[in-house]
Every structure is written in C-alpha cells, then in structure tokens.
N, C-alpha and C positions, 0 to 999 in steps of 0.2 A: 226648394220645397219649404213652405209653411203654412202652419196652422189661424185660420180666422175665427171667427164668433159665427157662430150660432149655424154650427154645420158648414164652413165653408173649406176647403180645402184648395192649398193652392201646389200645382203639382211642378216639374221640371219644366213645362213646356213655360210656366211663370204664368197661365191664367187661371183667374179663381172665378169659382161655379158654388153657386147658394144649391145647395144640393137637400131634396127632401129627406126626412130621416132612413135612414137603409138599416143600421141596426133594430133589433128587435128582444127580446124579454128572451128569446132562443139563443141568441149570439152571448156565450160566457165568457170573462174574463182569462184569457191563458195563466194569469197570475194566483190568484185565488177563488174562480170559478162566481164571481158577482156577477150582474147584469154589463155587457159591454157597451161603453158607449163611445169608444174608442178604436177604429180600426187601423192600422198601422203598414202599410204596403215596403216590402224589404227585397230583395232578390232572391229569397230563398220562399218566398210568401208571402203572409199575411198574419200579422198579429192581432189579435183583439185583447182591448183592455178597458178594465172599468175604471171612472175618473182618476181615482186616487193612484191605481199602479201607472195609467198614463202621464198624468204628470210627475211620476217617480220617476222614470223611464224617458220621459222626454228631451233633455238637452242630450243622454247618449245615441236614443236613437235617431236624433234631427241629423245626423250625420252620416248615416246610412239607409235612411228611409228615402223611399220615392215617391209616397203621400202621405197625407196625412188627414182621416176624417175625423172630427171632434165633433158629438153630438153631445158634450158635458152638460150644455146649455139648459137642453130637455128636462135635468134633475130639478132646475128652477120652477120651470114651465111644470113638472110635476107637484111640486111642493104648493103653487097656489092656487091648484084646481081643486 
C-alpha cells in the first residue's frame, strides 16, 4: 500500500486508480475535527484526517493501513481559485 499525488491511492492488490475527489466539507478530521482530506482504511475501519494529522500519522500507519486516499492536493487547487 501507498499513497500518489493528486488523489491516487495504490491499495494491496499494487494497482493505482486516479480517483475523483470522494471526500467532502462533511467528512471531519478524527484528530481535531478540520475538513478531511485524508481517508485512511485500517481492519478495524476507516480513518479520516485532514492534511496535517495525516502526514503526522503517516509513516505509523503505512504499516497497518490497507489504503490509502490523499486528496491534500485539493488545498492547492483551492488556494488559486
């Protein structure tokens, strides 16, 4: 499992799929309740998190996760509209 640019998520099966944005302005942060643009797939679940606690969080849970979607990219794509 790993994480690509600009939404792509590459799961156990080892293919990666450019995936349209699935999070939304509804989906919070499990961490501190911000906008998630992180969703994190575990055996027990589903984490969501916004940029900053996913990259907090990232190299322990790359090792237990069994996907990983990153929509960080979007913050950009927001910042020059």
């Amino acid at each position: 499992m790993s994480q690509g640019e600009n939404g792509t998520v590459r799961g156990e099966t080892g293919t990666v799929d450019t995936l349209e944005p699935q999070l939304t302005a509804a989906d919070r942060c499990d961490s501190c309740g911000a906008q998630a643009y992180i969703r994190v797939v575990v055996n027990s679940g589903e984490l969501l998190f916004c940029a900053h606690h996913g990259k907090k969080y990232q190299e322990k849970l790359s090792e237990i996760a069994h996907s990983w979607h990153d929509e960080s990219a979007r913050l950009l794509e927001d910042q020059r509209a």
